[in-house]
C-alpha positions in Angstrom: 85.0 86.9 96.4 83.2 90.0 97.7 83.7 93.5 96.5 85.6 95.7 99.5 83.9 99.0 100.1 85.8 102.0 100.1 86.3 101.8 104.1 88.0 98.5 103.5 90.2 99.9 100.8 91.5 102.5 103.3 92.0 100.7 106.0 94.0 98.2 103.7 96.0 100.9 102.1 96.9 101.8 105.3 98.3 98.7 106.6 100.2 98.9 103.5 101.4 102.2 104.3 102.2 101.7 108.0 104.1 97.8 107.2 105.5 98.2 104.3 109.2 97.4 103.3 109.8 99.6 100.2 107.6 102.2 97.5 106.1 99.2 95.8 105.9 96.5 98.8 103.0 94.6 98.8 104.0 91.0 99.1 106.7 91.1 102.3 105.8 89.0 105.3 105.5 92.2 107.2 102.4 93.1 104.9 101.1 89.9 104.6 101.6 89.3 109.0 99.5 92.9 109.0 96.8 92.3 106.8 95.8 88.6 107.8 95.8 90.3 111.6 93.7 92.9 110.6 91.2 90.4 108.9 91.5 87.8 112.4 90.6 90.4 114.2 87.5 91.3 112.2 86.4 87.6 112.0 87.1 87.3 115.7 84.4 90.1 116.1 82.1 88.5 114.0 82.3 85.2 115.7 81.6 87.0 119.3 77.8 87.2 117.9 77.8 84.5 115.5 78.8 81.6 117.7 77.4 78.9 115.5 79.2 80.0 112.7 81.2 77.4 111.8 82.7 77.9 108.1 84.0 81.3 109.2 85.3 79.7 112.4 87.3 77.3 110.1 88.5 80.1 107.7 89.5 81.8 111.1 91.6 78.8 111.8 93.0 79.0 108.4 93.9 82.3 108.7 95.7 82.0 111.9 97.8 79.0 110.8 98.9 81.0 107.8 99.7 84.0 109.8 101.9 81.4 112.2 103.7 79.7 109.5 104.6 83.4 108.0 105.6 84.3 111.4 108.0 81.4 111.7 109.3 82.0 108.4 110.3 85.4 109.3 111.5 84.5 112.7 114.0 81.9 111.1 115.3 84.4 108.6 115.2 87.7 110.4 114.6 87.9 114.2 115.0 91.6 114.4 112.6 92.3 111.6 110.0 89.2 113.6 110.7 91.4 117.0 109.8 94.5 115.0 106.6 93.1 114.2 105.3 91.1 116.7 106.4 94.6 119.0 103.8 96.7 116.1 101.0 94.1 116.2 101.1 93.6 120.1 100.6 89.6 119.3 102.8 88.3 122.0 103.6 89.8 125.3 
């Protein structure tokens, strides 16, 4: 696994800041929702002039199959908190 740079680090820490649940939240759906959007959305960027990119089109795929099943997960368990995020993320209309 690649080293992040210190931009990566921020922008991480402040998805953590910004979804977080509690002082010490790192593992909450809402985190996890954030930060595998945050990294679709970069690998969506990358693929716009890389079309023939294929292994990162398939851990794109990966990626958003994770991010749906987490989505469900919370959905089933707490709508409010799903509405909440889907509302912050602007992933649904």
């Amino acid at each position: 696994m690649p080293q992040q740079t210190l931009a990566q680090k921020q922008k991480t820490a402040g998805i953590l800041e910004k979804f977080r649940t509690a002082a010490s939240d790192t593992g909450s759906p809402e985190v996890q929702v954030a930060l595998i959007t945050n990294r679709i959305n970069e690998l969506t960027e990358h693929l716009r002039g890389n079309r023939k990119d294929f292994s990162t089109q398939r851990g794109l795929l990966n990626l958003v199959g994770q991010r749906r099943r987490l989505l469900s997960y919370l959905k089933d368990t707490d709508l409010q908190r799903y509405q909440t995020l889907i509302g912050k993320l602007e992933l649904r209309k």
